[in-house]
TIGU-476172 format. One record per residue (C-alpha): x, y, z negated. Coordinates in steps of 0.2 Angstrom, whole numbers. Layout:
BEGIN
sedo x X&y Y&z Z
...
//
This chain:
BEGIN
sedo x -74&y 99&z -100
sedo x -72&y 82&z -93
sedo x -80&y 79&z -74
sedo x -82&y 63&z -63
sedo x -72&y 64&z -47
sedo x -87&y 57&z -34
sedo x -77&y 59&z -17
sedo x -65&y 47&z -26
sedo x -65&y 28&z -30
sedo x -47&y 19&z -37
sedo x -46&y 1&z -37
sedo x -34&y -12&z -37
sedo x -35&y -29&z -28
sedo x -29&y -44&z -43
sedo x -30&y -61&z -40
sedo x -18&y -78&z -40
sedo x -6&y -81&z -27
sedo x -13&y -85&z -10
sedo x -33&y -82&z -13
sedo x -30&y -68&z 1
sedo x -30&y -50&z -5
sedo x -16&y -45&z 6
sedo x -27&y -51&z 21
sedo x -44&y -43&z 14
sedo x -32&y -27&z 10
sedo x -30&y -28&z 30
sedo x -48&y -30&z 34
sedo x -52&y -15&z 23
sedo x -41&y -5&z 32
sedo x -47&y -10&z 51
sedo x -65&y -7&z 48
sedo x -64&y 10&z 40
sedo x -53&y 15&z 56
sedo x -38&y 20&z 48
sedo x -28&y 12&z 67
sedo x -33&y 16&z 82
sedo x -46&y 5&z 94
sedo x -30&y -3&z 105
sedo x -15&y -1&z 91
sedo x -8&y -17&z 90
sedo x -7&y -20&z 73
sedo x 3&y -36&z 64
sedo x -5&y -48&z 49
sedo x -3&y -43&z 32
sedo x 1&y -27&z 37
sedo x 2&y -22&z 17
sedo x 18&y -35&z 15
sedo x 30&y -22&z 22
sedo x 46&y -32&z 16
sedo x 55&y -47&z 25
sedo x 56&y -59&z 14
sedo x 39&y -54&z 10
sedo x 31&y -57&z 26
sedo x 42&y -76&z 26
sedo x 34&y -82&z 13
sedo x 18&y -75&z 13
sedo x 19&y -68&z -4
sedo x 17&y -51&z -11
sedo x 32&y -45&z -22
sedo x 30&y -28&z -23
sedo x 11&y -18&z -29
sedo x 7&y -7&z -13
sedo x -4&y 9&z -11
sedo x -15&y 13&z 2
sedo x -30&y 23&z 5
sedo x -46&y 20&z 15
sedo x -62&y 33&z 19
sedo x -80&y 25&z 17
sedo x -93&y 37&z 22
sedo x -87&y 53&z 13
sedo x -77&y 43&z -2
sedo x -58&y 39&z -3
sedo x -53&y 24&z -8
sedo x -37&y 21&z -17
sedo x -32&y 3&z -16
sedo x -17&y -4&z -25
sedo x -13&y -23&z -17
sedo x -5&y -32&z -30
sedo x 7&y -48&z -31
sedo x 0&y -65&z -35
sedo x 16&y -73&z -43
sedo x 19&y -76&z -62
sedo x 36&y -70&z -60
sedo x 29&y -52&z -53
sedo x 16&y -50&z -67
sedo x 26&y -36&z -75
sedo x 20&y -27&z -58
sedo x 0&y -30&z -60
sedo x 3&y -25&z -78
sedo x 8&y -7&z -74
sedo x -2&y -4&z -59
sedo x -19&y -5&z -67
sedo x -18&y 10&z -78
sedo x -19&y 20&z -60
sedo x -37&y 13&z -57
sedo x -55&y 15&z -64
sedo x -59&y -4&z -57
sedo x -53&y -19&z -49
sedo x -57&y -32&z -37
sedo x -54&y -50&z -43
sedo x -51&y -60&z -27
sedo x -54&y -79&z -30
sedo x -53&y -92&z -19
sedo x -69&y -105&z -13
sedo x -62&y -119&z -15
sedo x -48&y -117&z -27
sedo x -58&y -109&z -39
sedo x -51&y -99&z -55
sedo x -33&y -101&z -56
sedo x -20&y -99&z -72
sedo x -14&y -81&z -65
sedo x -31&y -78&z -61
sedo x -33&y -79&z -80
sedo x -19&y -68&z -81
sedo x -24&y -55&z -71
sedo x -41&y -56&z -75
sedo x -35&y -55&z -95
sedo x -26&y -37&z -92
sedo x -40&y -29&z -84
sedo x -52&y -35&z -100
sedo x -40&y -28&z -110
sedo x -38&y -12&z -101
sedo x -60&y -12&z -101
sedo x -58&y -11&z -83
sedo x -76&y -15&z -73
sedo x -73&y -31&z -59
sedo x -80&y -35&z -44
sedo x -79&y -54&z -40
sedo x -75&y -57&z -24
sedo x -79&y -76&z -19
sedo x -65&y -76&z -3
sedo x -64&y -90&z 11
sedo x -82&y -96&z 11
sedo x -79&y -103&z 29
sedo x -66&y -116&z 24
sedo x -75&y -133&z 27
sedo x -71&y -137&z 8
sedo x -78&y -120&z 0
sedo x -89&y -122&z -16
sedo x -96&y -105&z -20
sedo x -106&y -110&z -32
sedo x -96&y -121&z -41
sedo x -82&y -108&z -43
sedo x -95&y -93&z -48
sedo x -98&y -105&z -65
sedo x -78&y -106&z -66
sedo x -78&y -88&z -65
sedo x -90&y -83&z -78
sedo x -83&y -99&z -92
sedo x -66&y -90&z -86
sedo x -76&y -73&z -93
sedo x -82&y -81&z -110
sedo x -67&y -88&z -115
sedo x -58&y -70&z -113
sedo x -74&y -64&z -123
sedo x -79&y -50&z -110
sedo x -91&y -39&z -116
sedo x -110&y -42&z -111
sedo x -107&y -27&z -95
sedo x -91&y -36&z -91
sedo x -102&y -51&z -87
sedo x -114&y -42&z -79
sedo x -102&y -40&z -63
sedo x -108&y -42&z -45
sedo x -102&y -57&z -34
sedo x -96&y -53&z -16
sedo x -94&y -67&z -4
sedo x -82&y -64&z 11
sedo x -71&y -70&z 23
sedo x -55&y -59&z 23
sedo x -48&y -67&z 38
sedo x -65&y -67&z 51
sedo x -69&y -49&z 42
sedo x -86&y -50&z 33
sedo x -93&y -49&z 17
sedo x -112&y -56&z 11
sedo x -118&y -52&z -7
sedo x -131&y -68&z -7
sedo x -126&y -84&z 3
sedo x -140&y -85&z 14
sedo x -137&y -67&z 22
sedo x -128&y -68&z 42
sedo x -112&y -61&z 40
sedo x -108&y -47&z 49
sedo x -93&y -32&z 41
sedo x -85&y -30&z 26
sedo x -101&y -13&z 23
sedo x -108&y -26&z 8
sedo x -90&y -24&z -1
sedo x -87&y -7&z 6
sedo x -106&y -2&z -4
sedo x -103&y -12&z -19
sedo x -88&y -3&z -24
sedo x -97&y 14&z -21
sedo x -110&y 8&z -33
sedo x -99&y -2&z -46
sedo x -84&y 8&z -48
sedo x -86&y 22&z -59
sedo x -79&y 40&z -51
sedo x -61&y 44&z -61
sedo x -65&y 57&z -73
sedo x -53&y 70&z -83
sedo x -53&y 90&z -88
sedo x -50&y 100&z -72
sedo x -48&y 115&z -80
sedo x -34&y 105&z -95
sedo x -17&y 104&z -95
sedo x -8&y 95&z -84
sedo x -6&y 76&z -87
sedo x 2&y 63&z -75
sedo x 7&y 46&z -79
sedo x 21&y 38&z -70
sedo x 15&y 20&z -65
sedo x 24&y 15&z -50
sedo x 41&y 19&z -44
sedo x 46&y 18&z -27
sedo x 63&y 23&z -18
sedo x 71&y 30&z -3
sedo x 88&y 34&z 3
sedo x 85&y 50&z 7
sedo x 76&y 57&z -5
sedo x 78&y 45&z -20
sedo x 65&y 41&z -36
sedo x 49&y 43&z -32
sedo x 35&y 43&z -44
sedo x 19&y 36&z -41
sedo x 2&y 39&z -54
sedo x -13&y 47&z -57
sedo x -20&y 65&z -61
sedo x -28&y 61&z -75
sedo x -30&y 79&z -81
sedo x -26&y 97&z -75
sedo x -19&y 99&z -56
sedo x -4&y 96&z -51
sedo x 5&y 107&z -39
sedo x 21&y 110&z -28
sedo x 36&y 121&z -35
sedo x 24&y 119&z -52
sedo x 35&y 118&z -69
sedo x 33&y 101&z -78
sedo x 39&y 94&z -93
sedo x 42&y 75&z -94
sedo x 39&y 66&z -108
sedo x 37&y 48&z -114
sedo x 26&y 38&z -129
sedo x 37&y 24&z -132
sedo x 54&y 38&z -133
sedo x 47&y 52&z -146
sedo x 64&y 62&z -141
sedo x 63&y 62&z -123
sedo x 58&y 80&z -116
sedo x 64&y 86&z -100
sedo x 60&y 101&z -88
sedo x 58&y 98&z -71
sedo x 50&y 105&z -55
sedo x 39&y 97&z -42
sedo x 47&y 97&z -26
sedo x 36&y 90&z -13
sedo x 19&y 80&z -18
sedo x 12&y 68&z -5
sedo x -5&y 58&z -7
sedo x -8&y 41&z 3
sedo x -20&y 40&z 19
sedo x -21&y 24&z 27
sedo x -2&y 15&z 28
sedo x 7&y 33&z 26
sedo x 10&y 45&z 14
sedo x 3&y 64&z 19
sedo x 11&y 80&z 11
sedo x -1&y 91&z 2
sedo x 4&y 105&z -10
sedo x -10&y 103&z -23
sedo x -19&y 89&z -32
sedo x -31&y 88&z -44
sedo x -38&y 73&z -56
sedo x -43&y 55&z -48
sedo x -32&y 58&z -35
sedo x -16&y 47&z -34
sedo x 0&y 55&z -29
sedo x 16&y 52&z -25
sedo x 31&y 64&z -33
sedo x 47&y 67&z -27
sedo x 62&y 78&z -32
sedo x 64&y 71&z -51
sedo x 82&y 60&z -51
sedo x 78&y 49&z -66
sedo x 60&y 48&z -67
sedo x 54&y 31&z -73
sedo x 41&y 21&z -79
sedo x 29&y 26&z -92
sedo x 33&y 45&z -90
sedo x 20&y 57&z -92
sedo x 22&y 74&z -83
sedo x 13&y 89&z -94
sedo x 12&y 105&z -92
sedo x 26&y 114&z -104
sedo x 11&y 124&z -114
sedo x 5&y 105&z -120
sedo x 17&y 91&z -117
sedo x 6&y 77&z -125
sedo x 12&y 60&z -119
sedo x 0&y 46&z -112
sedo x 2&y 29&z -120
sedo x 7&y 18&z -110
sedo x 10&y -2&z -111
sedo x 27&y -10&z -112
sedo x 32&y -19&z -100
sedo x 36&y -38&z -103
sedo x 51&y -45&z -107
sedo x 62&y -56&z -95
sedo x 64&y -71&z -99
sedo x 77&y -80&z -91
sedo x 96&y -74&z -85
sedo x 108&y -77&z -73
sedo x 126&y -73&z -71
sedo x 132&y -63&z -53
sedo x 150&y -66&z -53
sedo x 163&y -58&z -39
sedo x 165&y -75&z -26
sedo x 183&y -79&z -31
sedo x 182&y -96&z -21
sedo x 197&y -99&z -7
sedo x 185&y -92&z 4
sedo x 182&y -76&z -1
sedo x 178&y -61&z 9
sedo x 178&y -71&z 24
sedo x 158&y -68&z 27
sedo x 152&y -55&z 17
sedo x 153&y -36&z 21
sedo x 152&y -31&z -1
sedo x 163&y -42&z -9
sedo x 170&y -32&z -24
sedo x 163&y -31&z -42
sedo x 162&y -10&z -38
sedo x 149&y -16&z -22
sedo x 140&y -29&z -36
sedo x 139&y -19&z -49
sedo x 133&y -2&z -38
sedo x 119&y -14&z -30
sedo x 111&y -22&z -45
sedo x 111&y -4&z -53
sedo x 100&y 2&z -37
sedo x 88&y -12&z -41
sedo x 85&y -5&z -57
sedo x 79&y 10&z -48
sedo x 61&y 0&z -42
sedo x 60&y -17&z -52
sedo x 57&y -12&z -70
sedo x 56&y -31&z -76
sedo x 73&y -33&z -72
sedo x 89&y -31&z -85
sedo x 106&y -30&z -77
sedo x 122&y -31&z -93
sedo x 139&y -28&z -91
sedo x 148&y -42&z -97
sedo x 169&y -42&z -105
sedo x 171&y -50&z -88
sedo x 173&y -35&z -76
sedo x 167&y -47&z -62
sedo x 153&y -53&z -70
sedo x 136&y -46&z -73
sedo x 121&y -56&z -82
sedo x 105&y -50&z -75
sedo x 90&y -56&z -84
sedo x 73&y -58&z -75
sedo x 54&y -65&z -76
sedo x 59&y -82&z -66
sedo x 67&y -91&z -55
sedo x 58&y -84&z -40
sedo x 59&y -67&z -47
sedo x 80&y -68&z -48
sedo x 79&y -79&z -31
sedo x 72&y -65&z -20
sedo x 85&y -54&z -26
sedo x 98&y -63&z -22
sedo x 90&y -67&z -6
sedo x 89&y -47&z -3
sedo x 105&y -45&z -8
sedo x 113&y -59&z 4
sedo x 104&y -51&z 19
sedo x 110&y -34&z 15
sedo x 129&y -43&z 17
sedo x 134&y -44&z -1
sedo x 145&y -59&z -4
sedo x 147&y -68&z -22
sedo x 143&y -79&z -34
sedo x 129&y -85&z -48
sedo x 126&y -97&z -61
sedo x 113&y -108&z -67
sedo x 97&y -100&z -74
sedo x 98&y -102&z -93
sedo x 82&y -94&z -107
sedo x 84&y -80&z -116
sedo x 85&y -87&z -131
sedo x 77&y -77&z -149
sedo x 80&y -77&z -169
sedo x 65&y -77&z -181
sedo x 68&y -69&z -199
sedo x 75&y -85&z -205
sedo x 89&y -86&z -193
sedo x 79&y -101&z -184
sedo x 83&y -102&z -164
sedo x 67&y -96&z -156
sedo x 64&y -100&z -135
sedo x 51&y -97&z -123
sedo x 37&y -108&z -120
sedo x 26&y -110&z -103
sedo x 11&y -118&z -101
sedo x 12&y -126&z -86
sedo x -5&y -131&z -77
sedo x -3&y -144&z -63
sedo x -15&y -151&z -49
sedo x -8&y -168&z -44
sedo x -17&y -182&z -35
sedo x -20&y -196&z -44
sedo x -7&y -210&z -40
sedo x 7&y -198&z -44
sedo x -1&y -194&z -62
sedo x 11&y -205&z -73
sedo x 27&y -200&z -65
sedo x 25&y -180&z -66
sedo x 19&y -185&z -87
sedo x 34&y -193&z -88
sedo x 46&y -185&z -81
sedo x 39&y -169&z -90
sedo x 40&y -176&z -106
sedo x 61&y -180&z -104
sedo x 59&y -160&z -103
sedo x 52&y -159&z -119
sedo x 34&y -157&z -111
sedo x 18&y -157&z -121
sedo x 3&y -164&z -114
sedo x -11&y -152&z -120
sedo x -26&y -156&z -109
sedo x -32&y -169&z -95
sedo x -45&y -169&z -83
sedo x -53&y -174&z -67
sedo x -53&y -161&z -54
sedo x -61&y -164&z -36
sedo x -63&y -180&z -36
sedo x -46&y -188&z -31
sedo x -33&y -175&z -40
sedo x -31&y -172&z -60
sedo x -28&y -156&z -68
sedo x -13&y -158&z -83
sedo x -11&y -145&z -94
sedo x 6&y -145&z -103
sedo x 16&y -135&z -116
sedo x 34&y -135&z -110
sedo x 50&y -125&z -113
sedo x 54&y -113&z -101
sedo x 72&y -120&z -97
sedo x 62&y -138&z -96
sedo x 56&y -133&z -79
sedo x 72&y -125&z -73
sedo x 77&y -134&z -58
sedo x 60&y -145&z -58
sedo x 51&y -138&z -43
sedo x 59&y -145&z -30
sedo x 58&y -164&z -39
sedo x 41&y -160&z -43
sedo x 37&y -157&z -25
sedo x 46&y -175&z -18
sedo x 38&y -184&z -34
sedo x 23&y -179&z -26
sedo x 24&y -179&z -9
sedo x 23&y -162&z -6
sedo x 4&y -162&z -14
sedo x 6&y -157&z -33
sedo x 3&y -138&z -37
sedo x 12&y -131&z -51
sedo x 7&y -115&z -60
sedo x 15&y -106&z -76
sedo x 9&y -92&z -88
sedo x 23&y -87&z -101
sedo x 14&y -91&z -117
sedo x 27&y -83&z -133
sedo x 41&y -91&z -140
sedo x 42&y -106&z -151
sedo x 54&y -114&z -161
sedo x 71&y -122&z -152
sedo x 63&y -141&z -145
sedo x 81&y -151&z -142
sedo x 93&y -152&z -129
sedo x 88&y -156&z -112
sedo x 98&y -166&z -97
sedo x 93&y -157&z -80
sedo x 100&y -168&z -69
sedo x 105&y -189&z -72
sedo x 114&y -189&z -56
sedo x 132&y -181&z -53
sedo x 141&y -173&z -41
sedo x 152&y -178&z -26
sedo x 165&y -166&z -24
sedo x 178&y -161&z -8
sedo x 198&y -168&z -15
sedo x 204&y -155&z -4
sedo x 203&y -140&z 7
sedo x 201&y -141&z 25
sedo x 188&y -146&z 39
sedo x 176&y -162&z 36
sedo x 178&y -176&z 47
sedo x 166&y -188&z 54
sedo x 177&y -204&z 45
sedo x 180&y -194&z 28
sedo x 161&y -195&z 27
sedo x 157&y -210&z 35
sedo x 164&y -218&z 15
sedo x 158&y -202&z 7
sedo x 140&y -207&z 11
sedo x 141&y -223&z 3
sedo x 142&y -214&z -12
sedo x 126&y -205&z -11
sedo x 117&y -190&z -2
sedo x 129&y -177&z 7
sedo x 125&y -158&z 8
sedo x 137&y -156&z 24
sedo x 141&y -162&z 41
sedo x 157&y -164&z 52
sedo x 168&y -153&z 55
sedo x 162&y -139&z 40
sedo x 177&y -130&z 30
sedo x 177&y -136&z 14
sedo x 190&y -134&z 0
sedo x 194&y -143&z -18
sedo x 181&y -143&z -31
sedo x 168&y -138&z -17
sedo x 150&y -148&z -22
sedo x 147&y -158&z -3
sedo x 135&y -170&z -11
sedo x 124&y -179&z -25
sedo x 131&y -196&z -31
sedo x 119&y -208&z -34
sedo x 127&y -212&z -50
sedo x 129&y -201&z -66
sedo x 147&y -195&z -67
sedo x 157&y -184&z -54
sedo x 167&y -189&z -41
sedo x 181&y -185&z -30
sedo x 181&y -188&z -12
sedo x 193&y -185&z 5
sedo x 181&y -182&z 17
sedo x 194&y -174&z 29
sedo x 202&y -188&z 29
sedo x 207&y -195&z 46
sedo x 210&y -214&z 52
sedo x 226&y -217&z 55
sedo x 230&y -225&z 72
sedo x 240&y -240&z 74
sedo x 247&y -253&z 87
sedo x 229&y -262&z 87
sedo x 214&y -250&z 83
sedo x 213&y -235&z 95
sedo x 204&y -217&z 90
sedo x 191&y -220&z 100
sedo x 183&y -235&z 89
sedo x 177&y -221&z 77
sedo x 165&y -215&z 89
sedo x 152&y -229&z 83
sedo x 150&y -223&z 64
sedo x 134&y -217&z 62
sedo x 130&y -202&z 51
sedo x 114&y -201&z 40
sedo x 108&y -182&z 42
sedo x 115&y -169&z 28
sedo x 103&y -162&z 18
sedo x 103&y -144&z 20
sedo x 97&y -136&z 3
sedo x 88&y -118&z 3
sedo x 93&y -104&z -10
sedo x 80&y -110&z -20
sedo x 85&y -127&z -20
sedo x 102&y -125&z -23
sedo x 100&y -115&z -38
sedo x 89&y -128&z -45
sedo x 101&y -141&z -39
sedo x 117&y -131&z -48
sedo x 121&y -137&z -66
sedo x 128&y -129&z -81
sedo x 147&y -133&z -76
sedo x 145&y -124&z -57
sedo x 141&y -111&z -45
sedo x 132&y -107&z -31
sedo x 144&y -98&z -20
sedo x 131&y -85&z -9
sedo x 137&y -76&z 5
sedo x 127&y -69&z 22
sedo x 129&y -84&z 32
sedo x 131&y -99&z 20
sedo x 126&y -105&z 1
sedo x 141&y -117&z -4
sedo x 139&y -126&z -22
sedo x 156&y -125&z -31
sedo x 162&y -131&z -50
sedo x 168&y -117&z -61
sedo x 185&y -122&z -63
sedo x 190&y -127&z -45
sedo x 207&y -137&z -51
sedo x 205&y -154&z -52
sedo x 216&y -157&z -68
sedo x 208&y -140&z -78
sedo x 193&y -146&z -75
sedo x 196&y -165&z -85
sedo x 206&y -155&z -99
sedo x 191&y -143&z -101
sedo x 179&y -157&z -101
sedo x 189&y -166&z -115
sedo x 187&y -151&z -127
//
């Protein structure tokens, strides 16, 4: 016999990238008093991560729990970022509702479309919750319209539509449900979730049934399972058989070592759970994704969504520059291969191949930024070596035609900058699907555009509009192959020789275009130490020293003048890289490199 849950509520917070559900996530937890009255307590408290608390972007979905009157509240804070969607797409299957968090101003983004879209499909209920109403610029209203066009043109059902607005302002701590209310604490949001989301329901009394939604991992203990009871109970040193709907074969028996649920920011023990509640499972090496754990009377699997493909890949090779092993700590393709294997262990959207290369592994991935925070990670942790440029994943219809995946690509620009980002979109084989005027002085331009045409554009996007231009992608299916595509018209300067750069070698290097390095850096030959300003590649001495004579002393080099390097981030560099180099990544630098570091293979290889 099926029951509701009523002490229980789980939600997930879903929204585009920087609408603020990290920070309301922390406001939530304040005023339900999960710290104490004088614990100090750092912003975004949810972005546990390093990188993550950098950049200001969620990567990985989170679990927490809060207690409102005498409910728990299980909330799952999600990522914002395309490139993380796989991790939005699984955690919504845990939850009974969700929380779609949409900017004032802003208004309804493209991965708020996304996100929105999935929890339609899933016929999950939605809260809107209308966020940063104090910014000078906010247009509630405006936005609500956006939001409920948005609902339409994803043909919610008449209940769907029927949603409740919630204004707030996660980072001064209130929520209002009509605009002329006095703000006061976030008890509005706190009450409409009581109210909206339905209680999780499920057969105490049935067999047991967990599905696996989340994985986390620790050193000590290992794979840990995350999902819901969504039938039976669920206890310690209680046999389970692990079963799984998209693998008909897969039964294993397994026992439940420890059981934890979430309270506030940790994770408490507890030896029994029943349905609603989210737990935590630990004790089971190679549980994954999409699992089910029944009991072994009625293993009876729950269907589960696949998970999307990756669409792009990038080649992790052992660094075998001259300088190799001089900075890193894990420099051999045992250490490579061992790490990108762990990773498997949390990210589910990732795809790591053994290639016939021993010291080379393609790993595949959901974007740039999805394969850039690894390789960030993995530098910090002290691995040393080197990748490629970022190439598609390329298909085959039925016919044998070349199939490639296609973004639509939606971009805020001002005005004046309008015609260049339409041009320079369509050299990368760009269509122009839709233009129109957006608050006042920007346009909105929607384009069609293969997913390698915007390899490497991020960054030139950003300069060609002085840093204003905002650039969001959905994946949008694969499409027949458009052509090639040139990435980049100008070449490279590269170092003749190995040894340290000196102020005279590039006082003539600079002449040549923009340099990546200063005086006195190690380089060696084949190294990358600049951008030509004309198409082809060229050679340069640039620890090349004056030689003295009778007339000139040493000290008449002291009046060159130097036009500051320009010191490219990871993200830059690997857009910057082409098809013929590397980017050499160790813990303390990033040098750009050609494949073949010989000056004379490298014209014979380019003559084939």
């Amino acid at each position: 016999m099926k029951k509701q849950r009523e002490d229980i509520r789980n939600i997930a917070i879903i929204a585009h990238v920087d609408h603020g559900k990290t920070t309301l996530v922390d406001e939530l937890l304040k005023q339900s008093g999960v710290f104490r009255a004088n614990q100090e307590v750092a912003e975004r408290v949810m972005d546990s991560n390093d990188i993550e608390r950098e950049r200001g972007i969620t990567i990985l979905a989170k679990n927490t729990a809060v207690y409102y009157k005498d409910t728990k509240i299980n909330i799952i804070d999600t990522p914002g970022h395309a490139d993380f969607g796989g991790e939005v797409e699984r955690v919504l299957k845990m939850v009974n509702g969700v929380i779609l968090v949409v900017d004032a101003f802003e208004g309804a983004m493209p991965q708020t479309k996304f996100v929105l879209k999935k929890a339609l499909e899933l016929q999950l209920p939605v809260i809107v919750c209308i966020n940063k109403i104090d910014r000078p610029e906010a247009r509630p209203e405006e936005v609500i319209d956006e939001i409920l066009e948005l609902f339409m043109d994803l043909d919610a059902s008449d209940e769907q539509l029927d949603c409740p607005f919630v204004y707030a302002s996660a980072k001064a701590g209130h929520a209002i449900l009509d605009l002329t209310d006095e703000p006061e604490n976030m008890i509005p949001l706190f009450e409409t979730i009581l109210d909206y989301i339905p209680a999780p329901e499920g057969d105490p009394d049935a067999d047991t049934q967990v599905l696996i939604s989340t994985i986390d991992y620790n050193e000590y203990v290992g794979r840990i399972g995350i999902g819901k009871v969504d039938n039976g109970t669920i206890a310690v040193n209680q046999d389970m058989v692990v079963v799984n709907a998209h693998e008909p074969d897969k039964q294993k028996k397994v026992k439940i070592s420890k059981l934890y649920e979430f309270d506030g920011l940790n994770k408490v023990e507890v030896k029994e759970a029943t349905i609603g509640s989210i737990v935590a499972i630990s004790g089971i090496s190679d549980i994954s994704i999409g699992d089910t754990l029944c009991s072994p009377e009625n293993p009876v699997a729950i269907p589960f969504q696949k998970i999307s493909e990756p669409t792009i890949a990038m080649q992790f090779i052992v660094n075998d520059s001259p300088f190799a092993g001089q900075e890193g700590k894990f420099v051999t393709s045992r250490h490579l291969r061992d790490r990108l294997l762990r990773e498997l262990n949390t990210d589910v959207s990732l795809r790591v191949e053994e290639s016939e290369n021993a010291d080379s592994f393609r790993v595949s991935g959901r974007g740039e930024l999805h394969l850039s925070v690894l390789i960030e990670n993995m530098r910090r942790e002290g691995y040393e070596f080197a990748v490629s440029k970022a190439e598609v994943l390329y298909k085959k219809d039925e016919n044998g035609k070349l199939l490639e995946p296609i973004e639509t690509a939606y971009i805020d620009v001002p005005d004046e900058f309008t015609g260049t980002v339409i041009d320079k979109l369509s050299q990368r084989k760009g269509e122009l699907q839709n233009m129109s005027a957006s608050n006042g002085t920007t346009t909105r331009l929607e384009f069609s555009i293969p997913a390698r045409g915007l390899i490497g554009y991020r960054g030139e996007f950003m300069t060609d509009t002085k840093g204003n231009g905002i650039l969001n992608t959905a994946f949008d299916g694969y499409a027949p192959y458009k052509g090639d595509i040139q990435y980049r018209k100008q070449g490279s300067l590269i170092a003749f020789e190995t040894g340290e750069s000196v102020t005279y070698g590039l006082y003539i290097a600079q002449e040549r275009g923009q340099l990546f390095i200063g005086a006195g850096e190690k380089v060696y030959s084949g190294m990358v130490i600049g951008q030509n300003a004309k198409t082809d590649d060229i050679e340069i001495n640039v620890c090349k020293t004056k030689h003295l004579t009778n007339t000139r002393s040493s000290s008449a080099d002291e009046a060159l003048r130097l036009t500051p390097p320009r010191v490219l981030s990871l993200e830059q560099a690997i857009d910057f890289i082409d098809t013929d180099e590397l980017l050499e990544v160790t813990p303390d630098n990033l040098r750009i490199r050609k494949k073949i570091l010989d000056p004379k293979m490298r014209k014979r290889s380019n003559l084939k």
